[in-house]
C-alpha positions as CSV (number, residue, x, y, z in Angstrom):
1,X,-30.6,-7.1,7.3
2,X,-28.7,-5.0,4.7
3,X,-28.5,-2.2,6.9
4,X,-26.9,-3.8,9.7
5,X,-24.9,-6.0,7.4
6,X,-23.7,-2.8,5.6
7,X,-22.2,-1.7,9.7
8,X,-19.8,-5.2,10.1
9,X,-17.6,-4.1,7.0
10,X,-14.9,-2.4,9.0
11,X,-15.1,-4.9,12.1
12,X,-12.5,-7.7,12.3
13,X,-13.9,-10.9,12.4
14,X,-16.7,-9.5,11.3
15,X,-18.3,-13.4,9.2
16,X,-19.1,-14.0,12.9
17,X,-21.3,-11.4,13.7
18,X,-23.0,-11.5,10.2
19,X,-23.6,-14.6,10.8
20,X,-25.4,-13.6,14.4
21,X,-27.5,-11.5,12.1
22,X,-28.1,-13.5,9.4
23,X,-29.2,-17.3,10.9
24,X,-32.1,-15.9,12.9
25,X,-33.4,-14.5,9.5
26,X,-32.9,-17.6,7.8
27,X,-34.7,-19.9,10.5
28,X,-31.2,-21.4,11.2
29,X,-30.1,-22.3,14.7
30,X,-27.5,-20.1,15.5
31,X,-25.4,-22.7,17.4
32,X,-23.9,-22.5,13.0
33,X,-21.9,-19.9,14.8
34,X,-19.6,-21.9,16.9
35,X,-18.5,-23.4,13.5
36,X,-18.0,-20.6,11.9
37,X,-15.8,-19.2,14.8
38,X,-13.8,-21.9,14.5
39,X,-12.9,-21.4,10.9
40,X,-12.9,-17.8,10.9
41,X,-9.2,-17.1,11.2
42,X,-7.8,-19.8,8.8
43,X,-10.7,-17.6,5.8
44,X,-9.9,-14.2,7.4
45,X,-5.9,-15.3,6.6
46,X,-6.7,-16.1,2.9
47,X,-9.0,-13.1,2.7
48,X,-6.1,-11.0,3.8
49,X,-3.4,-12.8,1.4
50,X,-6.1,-12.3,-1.4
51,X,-6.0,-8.1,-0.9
52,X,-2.5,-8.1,-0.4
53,X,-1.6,-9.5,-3.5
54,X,-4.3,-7.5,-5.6
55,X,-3.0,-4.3,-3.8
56,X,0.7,-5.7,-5.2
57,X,-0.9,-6.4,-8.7
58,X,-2.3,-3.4,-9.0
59,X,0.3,-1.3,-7.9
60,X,2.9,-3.2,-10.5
61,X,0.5,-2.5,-13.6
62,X,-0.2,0.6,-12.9
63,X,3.5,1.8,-12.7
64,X,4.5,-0.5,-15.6
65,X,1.7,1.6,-17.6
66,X,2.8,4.8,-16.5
67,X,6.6,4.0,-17.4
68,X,8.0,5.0,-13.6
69,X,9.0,1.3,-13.2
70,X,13.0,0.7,-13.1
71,X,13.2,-2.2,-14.7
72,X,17.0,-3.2,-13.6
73,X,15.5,-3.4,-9.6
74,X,12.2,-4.7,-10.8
75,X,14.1,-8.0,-12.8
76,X,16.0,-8.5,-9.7
């Protein structure tokens, strides 16, 4: 299960197909799927909002800490 889990990483929409893997384990029916495709965008948009703004964290501490940051366009 962790192997093939480790392989759905880089796929998009990839909850669904873990989930394909993962209900049969469990005993679960997988007919849980159609749910979880229905929901899948609306969690994949707030996953995606959720790395944007740590990449945009990130990227502002780290320059404030190395002093390249110009503070008159940054305060705009």
């Amino acid at each position: 299960m962790t192997i093939s889990s480790a392989g759905v990483a880089g796929v998009g929409g990839r909850a669904t197909f873990a989930a394909l893997m993962v209900l049969p384990a469990m005993g679960l029916p997988i007919t849980l799927v159609a749910l979880l495709i229905s929901i899948e965008p609306l969690i994949d948009m707030g996953r995606t909002a959720l790395n944007v703004n740590g990449s945009m964290v990130a990227g502002t501490i780290t320059s404030q800490l190395m002093h390249q940051t110009d503070k008159s366009i940054f305060d705009k």
